[in-house]
Backbone as numpy.savetxt, mean C-alpha at the origin, in Angstrom:
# Nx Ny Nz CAx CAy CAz Cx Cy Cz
10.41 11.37 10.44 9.61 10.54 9.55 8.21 10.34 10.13
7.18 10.46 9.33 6.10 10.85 9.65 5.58 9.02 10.04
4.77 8.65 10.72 4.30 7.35 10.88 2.45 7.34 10.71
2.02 6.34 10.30 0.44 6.02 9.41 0.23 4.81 10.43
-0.62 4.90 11.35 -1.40 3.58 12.06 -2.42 3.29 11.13
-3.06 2.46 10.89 -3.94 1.64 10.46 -4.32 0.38 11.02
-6.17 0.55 11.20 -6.57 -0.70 11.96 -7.08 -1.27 11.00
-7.10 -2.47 10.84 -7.52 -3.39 9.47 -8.86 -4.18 10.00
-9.88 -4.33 8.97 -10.52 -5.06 8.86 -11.00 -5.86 10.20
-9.61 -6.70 10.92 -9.46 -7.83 11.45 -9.19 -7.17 13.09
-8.91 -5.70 12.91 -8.80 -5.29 14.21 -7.32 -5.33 14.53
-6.05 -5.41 13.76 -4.92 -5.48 14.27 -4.38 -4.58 13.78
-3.75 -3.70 14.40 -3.03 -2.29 14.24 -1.94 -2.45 13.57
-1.84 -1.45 12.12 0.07 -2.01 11.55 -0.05 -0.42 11.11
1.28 -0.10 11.10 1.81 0.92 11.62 3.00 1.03 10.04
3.27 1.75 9.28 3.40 2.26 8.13 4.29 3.63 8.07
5.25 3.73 7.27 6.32 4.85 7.00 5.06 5.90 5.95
5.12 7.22 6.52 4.37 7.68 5.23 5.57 7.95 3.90
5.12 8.38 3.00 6.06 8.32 1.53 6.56 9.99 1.92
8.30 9.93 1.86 8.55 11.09 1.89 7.96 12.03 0.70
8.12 13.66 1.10 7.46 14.31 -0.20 8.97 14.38 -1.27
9.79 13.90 -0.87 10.88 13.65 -2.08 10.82 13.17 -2.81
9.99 11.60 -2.27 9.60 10.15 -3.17 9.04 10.28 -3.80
7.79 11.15 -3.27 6.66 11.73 -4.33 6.61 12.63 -5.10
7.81 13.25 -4.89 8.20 14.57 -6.18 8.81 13.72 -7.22
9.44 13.03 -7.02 10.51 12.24 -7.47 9.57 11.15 -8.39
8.51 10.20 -7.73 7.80 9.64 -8.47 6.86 10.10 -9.63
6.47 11.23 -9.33 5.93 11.95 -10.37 6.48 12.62 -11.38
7.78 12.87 -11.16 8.73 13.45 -12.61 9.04 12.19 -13.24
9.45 10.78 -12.65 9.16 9.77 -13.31 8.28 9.51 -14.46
7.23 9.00 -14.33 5.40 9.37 -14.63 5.47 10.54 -15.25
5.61 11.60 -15.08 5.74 12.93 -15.95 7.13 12.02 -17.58
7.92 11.74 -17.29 8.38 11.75 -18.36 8.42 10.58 -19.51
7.45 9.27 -18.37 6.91 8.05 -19.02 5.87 8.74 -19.84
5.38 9.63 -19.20 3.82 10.11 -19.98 4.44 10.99 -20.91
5.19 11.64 -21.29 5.91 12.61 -22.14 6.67 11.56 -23.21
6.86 10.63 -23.04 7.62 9.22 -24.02 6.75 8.50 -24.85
5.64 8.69 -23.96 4.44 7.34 -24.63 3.86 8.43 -25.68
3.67 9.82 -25.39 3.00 10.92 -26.10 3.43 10.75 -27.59
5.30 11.39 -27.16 6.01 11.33 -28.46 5.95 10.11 -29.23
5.98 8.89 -28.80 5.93 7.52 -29.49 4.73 7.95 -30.20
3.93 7.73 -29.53 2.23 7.61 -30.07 2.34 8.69 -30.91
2.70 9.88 -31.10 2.69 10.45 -31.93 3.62 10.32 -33.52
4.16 10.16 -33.07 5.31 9.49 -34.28 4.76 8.61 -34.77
4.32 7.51 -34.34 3.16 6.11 -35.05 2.77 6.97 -36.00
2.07 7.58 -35.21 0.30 8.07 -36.23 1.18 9.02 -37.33
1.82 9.94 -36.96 1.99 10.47 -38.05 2.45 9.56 -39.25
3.66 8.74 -39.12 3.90 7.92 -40.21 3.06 7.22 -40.54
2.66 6.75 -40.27 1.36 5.61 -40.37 -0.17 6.28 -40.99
-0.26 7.25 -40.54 -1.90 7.28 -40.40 -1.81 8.72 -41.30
-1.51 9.84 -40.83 -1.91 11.39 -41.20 -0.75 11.90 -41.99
0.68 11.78 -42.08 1.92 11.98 -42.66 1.61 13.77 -42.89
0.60 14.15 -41.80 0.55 15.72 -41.55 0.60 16.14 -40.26
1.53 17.10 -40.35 2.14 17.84 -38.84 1.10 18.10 -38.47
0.04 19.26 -39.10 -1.08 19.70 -38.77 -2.16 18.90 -37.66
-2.70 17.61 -38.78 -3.22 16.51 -38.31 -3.28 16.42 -37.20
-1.97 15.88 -37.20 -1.55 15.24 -36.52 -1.45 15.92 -34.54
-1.15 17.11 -34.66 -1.38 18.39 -33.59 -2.63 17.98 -33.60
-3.76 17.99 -34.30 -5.09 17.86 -33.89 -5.18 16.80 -33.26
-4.98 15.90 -33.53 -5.19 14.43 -33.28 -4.28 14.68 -31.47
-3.55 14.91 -31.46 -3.06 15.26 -30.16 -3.43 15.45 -28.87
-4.16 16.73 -29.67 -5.36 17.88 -28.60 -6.74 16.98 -28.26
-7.44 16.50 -29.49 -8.38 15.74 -29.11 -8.60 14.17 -28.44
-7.18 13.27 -28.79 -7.39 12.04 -28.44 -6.03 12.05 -27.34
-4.95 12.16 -28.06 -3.95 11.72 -27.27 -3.90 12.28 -25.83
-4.27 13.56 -25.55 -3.48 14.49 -24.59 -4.57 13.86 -23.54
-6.07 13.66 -23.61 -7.09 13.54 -23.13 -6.77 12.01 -22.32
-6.59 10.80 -23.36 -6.28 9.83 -22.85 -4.98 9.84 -21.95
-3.64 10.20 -22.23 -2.50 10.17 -21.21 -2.58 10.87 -19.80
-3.81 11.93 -19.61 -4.25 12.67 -18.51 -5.02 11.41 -17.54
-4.94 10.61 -18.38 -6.35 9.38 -17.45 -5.17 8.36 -17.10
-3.71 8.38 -17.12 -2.57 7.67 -16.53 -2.52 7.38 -15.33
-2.64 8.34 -14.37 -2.95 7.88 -13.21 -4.00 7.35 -12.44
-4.77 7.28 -13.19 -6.18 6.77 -12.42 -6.55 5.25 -12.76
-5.77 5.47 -14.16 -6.04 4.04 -15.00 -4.58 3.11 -14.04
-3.63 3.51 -14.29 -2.53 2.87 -13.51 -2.38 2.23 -12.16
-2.90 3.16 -11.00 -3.53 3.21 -9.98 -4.24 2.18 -9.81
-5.60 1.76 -10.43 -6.37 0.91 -10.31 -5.71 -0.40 -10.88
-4.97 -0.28 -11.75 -4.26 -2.06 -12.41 -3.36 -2.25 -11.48
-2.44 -1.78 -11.09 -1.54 -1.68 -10.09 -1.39 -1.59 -8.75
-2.67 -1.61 -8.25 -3.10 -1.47 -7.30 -2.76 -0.62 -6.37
-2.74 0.81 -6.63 -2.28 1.27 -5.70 -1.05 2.85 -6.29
-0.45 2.14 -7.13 1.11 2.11 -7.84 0.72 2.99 -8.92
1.89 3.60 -9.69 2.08 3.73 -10.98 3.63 3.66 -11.47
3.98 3.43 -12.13 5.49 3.34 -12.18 6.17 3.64 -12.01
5.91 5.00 -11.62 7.29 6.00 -10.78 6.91 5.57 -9.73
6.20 5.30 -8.85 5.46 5.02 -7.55 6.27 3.83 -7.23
6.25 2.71 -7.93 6.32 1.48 -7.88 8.09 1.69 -7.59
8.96 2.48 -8.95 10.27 2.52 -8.72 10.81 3.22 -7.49
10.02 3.99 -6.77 10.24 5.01 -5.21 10.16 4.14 -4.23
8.77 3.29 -4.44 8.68 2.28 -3.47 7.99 2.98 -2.49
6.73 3.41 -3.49 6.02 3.84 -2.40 4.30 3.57 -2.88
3.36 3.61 -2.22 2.13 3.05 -2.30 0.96 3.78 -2.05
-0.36 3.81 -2.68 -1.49 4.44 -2.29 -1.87 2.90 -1.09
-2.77 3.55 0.04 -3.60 2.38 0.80 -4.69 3.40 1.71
-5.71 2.82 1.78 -6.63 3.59 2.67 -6.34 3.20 4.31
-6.44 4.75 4.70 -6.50 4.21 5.98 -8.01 3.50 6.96
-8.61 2.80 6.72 -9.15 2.28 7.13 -8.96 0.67 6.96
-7.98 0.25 6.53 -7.40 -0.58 6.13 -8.42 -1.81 4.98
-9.11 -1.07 4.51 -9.94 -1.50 3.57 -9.00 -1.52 1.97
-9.35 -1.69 0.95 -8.60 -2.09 -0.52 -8.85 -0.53 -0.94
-8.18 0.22 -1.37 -8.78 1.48 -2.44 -9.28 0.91 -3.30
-10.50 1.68 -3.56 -11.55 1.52 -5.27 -11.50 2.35 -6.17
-12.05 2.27 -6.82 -12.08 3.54 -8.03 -12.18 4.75 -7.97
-13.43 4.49 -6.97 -13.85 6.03 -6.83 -12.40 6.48 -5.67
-12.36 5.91 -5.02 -10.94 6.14 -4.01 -9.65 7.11 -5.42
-9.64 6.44 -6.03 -8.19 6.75 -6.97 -8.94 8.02 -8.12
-10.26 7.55 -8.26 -10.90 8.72 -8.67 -10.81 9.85 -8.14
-11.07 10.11 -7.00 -11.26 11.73 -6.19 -9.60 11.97 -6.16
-8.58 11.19 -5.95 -7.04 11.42 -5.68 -6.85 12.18 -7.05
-7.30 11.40 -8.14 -6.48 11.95 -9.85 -7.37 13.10 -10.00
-8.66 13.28 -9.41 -9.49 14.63 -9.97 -8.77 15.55 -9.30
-8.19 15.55 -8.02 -8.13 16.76 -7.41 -6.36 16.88 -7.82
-6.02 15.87 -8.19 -4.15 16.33 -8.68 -4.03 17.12 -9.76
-5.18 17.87 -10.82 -5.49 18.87 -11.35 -5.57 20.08 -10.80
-5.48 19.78 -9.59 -6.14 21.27 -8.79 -4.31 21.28 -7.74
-3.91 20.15 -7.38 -3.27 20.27 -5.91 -1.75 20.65 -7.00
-1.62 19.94 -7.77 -0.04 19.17 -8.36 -0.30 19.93 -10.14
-0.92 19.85 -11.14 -0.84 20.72 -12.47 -0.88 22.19 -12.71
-2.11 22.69 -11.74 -2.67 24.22 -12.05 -1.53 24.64 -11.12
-0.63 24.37 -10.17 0.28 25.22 -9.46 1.43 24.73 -9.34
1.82 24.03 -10.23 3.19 23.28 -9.93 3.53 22.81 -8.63
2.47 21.76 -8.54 2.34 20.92 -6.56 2.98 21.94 -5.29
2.42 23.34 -5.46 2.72 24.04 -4.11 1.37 23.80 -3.20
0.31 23.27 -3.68 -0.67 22.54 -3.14 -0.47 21.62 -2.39
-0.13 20.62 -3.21 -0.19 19.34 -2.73 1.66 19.55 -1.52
2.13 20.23 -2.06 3.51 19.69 -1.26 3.32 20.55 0.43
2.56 21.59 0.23 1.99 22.09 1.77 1.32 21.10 2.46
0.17 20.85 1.84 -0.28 19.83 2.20 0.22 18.63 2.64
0.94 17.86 1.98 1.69 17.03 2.84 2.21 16.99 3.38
3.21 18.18 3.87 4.10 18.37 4.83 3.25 19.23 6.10
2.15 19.77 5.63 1.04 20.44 7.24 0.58 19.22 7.71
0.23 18.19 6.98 -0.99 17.09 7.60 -0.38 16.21 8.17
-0.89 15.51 9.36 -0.15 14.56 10.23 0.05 12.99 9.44
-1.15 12.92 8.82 -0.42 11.47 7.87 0.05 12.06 5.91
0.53 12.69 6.63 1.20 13.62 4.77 -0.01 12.86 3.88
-0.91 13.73 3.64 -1.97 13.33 2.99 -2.16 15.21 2.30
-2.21 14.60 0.22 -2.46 16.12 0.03 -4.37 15.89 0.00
-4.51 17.22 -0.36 -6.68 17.32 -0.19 -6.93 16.06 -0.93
-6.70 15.36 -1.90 -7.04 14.20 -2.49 -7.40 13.44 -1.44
-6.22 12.70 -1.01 -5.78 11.85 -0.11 -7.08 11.77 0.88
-6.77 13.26 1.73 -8.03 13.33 3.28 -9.84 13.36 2.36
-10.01 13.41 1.37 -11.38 13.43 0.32 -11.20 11.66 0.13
-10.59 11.10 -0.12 -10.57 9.83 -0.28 -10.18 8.72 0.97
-10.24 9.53 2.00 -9.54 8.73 3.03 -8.18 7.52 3.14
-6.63 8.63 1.85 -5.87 7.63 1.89 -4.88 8.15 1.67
-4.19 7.57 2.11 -2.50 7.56 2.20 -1.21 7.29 1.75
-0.32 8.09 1.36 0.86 7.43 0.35 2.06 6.63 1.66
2.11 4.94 1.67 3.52 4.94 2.53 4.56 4.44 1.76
5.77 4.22 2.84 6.96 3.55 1.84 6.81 1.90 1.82
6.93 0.96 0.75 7.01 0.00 0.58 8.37 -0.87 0.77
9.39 0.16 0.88 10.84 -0.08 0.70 10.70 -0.47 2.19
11.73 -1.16 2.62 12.13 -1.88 4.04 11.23 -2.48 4.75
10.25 -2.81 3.75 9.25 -3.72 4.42 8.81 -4.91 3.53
8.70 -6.66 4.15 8.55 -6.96 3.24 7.44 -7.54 3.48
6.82 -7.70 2.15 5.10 -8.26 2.40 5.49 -10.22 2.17
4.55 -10.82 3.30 4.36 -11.91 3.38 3.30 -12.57 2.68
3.71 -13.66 2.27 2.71 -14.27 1.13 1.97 -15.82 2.21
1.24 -15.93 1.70 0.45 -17.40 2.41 1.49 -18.23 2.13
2.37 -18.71 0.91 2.99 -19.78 0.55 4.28 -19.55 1.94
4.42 -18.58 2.23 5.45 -18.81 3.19 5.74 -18.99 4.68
3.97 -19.03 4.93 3.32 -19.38 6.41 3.65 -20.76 5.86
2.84 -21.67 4.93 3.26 -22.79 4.81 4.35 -23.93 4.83
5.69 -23.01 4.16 6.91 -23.70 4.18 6.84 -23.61 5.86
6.55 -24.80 6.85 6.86 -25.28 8.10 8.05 -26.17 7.87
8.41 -26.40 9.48 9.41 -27.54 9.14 7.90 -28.65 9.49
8.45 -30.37 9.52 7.91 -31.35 9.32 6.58 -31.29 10.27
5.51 -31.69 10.28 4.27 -31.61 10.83 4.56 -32.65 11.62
5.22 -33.87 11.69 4.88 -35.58 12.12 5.00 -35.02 13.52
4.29 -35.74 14.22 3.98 -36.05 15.59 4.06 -34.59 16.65
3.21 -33.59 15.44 3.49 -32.00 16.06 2.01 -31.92 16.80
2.41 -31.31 17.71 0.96 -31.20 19.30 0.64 -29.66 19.37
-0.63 -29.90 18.62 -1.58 -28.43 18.67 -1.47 -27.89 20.17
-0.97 -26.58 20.61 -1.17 -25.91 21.57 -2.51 -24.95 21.94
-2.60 -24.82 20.32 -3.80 -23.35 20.43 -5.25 -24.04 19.72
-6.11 -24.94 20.08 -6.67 -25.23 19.15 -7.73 -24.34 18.83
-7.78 -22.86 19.31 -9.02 -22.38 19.42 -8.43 -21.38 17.85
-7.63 -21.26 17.61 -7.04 -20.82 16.29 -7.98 -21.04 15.24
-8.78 -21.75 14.94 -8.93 -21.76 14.15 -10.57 -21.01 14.07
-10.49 -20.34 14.93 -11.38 -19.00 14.59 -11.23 -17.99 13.69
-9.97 -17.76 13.22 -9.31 -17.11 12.70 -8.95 -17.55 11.47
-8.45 -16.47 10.11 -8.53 -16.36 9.00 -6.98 -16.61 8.41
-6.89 -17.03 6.83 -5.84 -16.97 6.57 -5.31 -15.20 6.37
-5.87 -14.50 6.34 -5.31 -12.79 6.43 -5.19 -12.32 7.69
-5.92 -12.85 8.99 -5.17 -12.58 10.40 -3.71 -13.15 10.45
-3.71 -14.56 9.76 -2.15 -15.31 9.75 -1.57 -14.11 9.12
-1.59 -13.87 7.75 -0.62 -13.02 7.38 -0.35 -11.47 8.06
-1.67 -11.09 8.93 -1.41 -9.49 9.60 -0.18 -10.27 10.84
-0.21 -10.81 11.09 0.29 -11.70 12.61 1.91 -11.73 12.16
2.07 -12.75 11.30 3.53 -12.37 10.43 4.18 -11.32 9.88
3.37 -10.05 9.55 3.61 -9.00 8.85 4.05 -8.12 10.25
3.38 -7.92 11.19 3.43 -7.38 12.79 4.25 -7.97 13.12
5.34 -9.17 13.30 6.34 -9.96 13.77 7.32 -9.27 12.79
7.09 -9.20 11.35 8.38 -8.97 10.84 8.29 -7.39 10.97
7.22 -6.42 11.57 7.99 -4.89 11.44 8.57 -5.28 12.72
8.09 -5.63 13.58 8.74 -5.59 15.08 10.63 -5.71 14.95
10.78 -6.57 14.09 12.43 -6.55 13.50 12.62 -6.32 13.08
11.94 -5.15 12.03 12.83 -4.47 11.25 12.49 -2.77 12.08
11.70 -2.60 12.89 11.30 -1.64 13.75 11.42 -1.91 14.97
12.14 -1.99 15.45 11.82 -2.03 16.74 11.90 -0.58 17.65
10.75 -0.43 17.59 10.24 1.01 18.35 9.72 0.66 19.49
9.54 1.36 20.09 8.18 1.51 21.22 7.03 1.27 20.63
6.57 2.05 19.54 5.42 1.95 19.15 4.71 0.38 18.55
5.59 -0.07 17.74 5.43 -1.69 17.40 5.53 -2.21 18.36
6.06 -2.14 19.52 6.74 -3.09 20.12 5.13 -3.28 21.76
4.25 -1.60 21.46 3.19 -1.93 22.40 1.95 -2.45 21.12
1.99 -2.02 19.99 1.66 -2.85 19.06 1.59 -4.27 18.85
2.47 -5.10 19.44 2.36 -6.66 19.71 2.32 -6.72 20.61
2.29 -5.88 21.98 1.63 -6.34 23.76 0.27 -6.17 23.18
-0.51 -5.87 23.06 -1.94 -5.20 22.17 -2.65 -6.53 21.93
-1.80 -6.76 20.66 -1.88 -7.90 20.03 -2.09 -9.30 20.46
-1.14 -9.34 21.45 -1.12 -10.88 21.93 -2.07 -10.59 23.45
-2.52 -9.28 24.20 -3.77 -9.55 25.07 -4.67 -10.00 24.38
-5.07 -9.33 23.22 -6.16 -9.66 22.75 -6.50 -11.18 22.27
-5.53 -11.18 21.85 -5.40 -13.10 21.48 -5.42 -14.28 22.83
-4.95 -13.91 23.95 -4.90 -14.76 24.88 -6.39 -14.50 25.31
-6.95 -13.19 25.15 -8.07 -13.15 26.06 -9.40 -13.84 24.72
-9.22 -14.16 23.46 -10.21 -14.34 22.51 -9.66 -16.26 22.14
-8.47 -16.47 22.92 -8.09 -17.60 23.09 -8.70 -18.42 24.10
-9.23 -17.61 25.12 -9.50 -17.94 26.58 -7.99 -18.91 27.23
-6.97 -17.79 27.22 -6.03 -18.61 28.10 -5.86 -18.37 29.32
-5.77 -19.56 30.37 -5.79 -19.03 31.88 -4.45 -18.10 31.61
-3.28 -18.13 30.89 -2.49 -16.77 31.46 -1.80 -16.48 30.22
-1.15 -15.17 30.37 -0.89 -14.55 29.26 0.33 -14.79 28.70
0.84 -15.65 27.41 2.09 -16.00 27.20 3.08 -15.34 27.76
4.12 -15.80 27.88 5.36 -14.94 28.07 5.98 -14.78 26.92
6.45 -15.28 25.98 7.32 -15.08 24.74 6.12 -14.01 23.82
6.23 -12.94 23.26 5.25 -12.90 22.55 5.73 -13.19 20.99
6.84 -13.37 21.07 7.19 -13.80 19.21 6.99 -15.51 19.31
7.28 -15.85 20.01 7.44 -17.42 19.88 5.70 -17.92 20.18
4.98 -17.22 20.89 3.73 -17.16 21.08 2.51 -16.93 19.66
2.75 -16.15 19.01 2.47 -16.15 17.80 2.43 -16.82 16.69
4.11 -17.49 16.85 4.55 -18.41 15.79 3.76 -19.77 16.22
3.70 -20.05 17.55 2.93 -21.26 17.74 1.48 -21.10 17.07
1.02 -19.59 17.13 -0.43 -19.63 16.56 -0.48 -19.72 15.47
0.54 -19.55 14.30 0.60 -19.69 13.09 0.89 -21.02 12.55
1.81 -21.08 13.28 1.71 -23.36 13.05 0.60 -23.99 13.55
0.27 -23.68 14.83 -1.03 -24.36 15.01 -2.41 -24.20 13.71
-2.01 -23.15 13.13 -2.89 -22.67 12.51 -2.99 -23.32 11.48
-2.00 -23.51 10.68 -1.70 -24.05 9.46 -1.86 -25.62 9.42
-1.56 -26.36 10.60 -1.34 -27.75 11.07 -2.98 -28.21 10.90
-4.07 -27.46 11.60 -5.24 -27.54 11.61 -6.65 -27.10 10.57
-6.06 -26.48 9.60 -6.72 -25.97 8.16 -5.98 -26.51 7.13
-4.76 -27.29 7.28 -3.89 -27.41 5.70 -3.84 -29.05 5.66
């Protein structure tokens, strides 16, 4: 299984399953046959409704319909952030690796070139490609600087659930220098705690030694925690105790 580092924004390394090319064969015959459903619907409307001619109606096809359902993934992508519905049911995700948001033009260059990698050759493009490149990225992907991973066995943390603490009364700030820091470092901090247990690799696991130098030394602590999970969690309560 191929693995995706990414340094975010904030400087903290999270580390990502890339999307097998199964998921992604698999997500796209999905999507291939949502887009083959919405066609026939939409076509059936209009004919009863509108043209009650086969002919027409073929025209109407070629010029409006076929044109707009080709713009599915780009349009989907961008509402979904990321996703399209086969995507979403695989459980798997577009994200840049620079750990920045994909934009338009990001999902733009991905859907222009899936004409070229995945339609004109029946994805012997794109599926080389992902399986030669070290973060399975087809030419889209490395043109857009981004990456398909799995979403499955990982779960994303929300702010509301840094919050559920137990009781605050008579609780003694340890870290007060915390509050240098953002509510999206809280959530990279929790998100890095929970791969560490659901991963526990080597690689996560020097991934939070990393983590917590850098914090003791931007903490200014005379020494370097010993717990590093319980060390964290204090920075996240302290955190919350002192902004909420």
């Amino acid at each position: 299984m191929k693995k995706i580092e990414i340094i975010t924004t904030q400087n903290v390394p999270i580390q990502y399953e890339a999307a097998d090319l199964k998921d992604r064969i698999i997500a796209c015959i999905i999507d291939f046959i949502i887009i083959i459903i919405l066609a026939l619907l939409f076509l059936f409307i209009i004919f009863k409704l509108v043209f009650r001619s086969i002919e027409l109606t073929e025209t109407f096809a070629l010029i409006v319909v076929i044109p707009v359902l080709g713009l599915y993934h780009l349009l989907l992508e961008n509402v979904m952030r990321g996703q399209t519905p086969g995507k979403k049911i695989m459980g798997i995700k577009v994200i840049k690796l620079n750990g920045d948001v994909p934009g338009f033009i990001d999902y733009f260059i991905r859907w222009l070139f899936q004409w070229i990698e995945i339609y004109s050759c029946t994805g012997s493009i794109a599926a080389l490609m992902i399986s030669a490149t070290q973060n399975a990225q087809r030419l889209g992907d490395i043109l857009a600087n981004t990456a398909v991973i799995k979403t499955k066995g990982f779960r994303n943390i929300g702010l509301n659930e840094l919050l559920n603490l137990p009781s605050r009364e008579n609780y003694t700030v340890k870290y007060p220098g915390v509050t240098r820091y953002s509510d999206e470092d809280m959530l990279l901090l929790k998100q890095l705690m929970e791969r560490n247990k659901l991963y526990p690799n080597d690689t996560n696991a020097q991934l939070l030694e990393d983590t917590v130098d850098k914090m003791t030394e931007q903490l200014q602590l005379d020494k370097r925690p010993y717990d590093n999970f319980r060390f964290l969690q204090e920075v996240i309560n302290d955190y919350i105790v002192l902004t909420r």
